[in-house]
N, C-alpha and C positions, 0 to 999 in steps of 0.2 A: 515445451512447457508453456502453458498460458498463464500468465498472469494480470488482474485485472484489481485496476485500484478505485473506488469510488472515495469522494471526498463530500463530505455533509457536511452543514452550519457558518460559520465565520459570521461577522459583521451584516453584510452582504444575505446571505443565507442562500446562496449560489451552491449547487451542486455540479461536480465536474467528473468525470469519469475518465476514465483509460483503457485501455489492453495490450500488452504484448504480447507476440509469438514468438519464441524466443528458437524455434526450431530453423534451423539453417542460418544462425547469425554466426558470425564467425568468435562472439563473445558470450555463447550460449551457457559455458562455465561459469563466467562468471556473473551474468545473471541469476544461474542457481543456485552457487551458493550465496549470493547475497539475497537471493528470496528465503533459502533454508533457514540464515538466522533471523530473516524480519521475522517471519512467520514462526519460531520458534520463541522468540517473546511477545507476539501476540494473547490475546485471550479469546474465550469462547462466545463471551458476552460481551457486547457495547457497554464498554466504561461510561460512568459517568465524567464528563469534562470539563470544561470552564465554561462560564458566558463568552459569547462572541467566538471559542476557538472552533477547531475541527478537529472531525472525529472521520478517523481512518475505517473501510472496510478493505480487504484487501484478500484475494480469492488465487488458489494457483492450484492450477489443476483440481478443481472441485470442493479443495478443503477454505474454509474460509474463517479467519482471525478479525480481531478487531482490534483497535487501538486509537488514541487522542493526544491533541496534544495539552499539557507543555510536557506529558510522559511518553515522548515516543522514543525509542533506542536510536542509535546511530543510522544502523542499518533499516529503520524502518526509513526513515527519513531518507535516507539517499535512495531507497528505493522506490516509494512515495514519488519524490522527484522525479527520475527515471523516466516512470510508468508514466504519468501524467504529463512531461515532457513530447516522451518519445510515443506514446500509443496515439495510437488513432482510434 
């Protein structure tokens, strides 16, 4: 599973991108399902968001969600983090 997070807007207006490949990790579960439920409250369309915050796009395997904050779900957010973390 690839999953790939782009990060838009902020303060700053810095964009930051990521990608994992979650094939051959030894925690490859549980990266999927915590992509199934980010992506599962995502939307189709970029939200409108706040001045100054970020707005989430967020891609896994080919399908692609959006979301912003200060609305993001638990799981987008720890995902979000993850990916942007740990991707190269």
């Amino acid at each position: 599973m690839r999953i790939h997070v782009t990060r838009t807007g902020g303060f700053a207006g810095i964009d930051r991108h990521a990608e994992v490949d979650t094939a051959g990790l030894a925690d490859a579960h549980e990266w999927q399902a915590l992509a199934e439920k980010a992506m599962a409250a995502g939307r189709d369309t970029p939200p409108i968001g706040v001045p100054d915050g970020f707005s989430y796009t967020i891609s896994v395997d080919g399908r692609t969600v959006y979301c912003a904050d200060p609305r993001l779900t638990e799981e987008q957010r720890k995902l979000i983090t993850r990916v942007l973390k740990e991707g190269a």
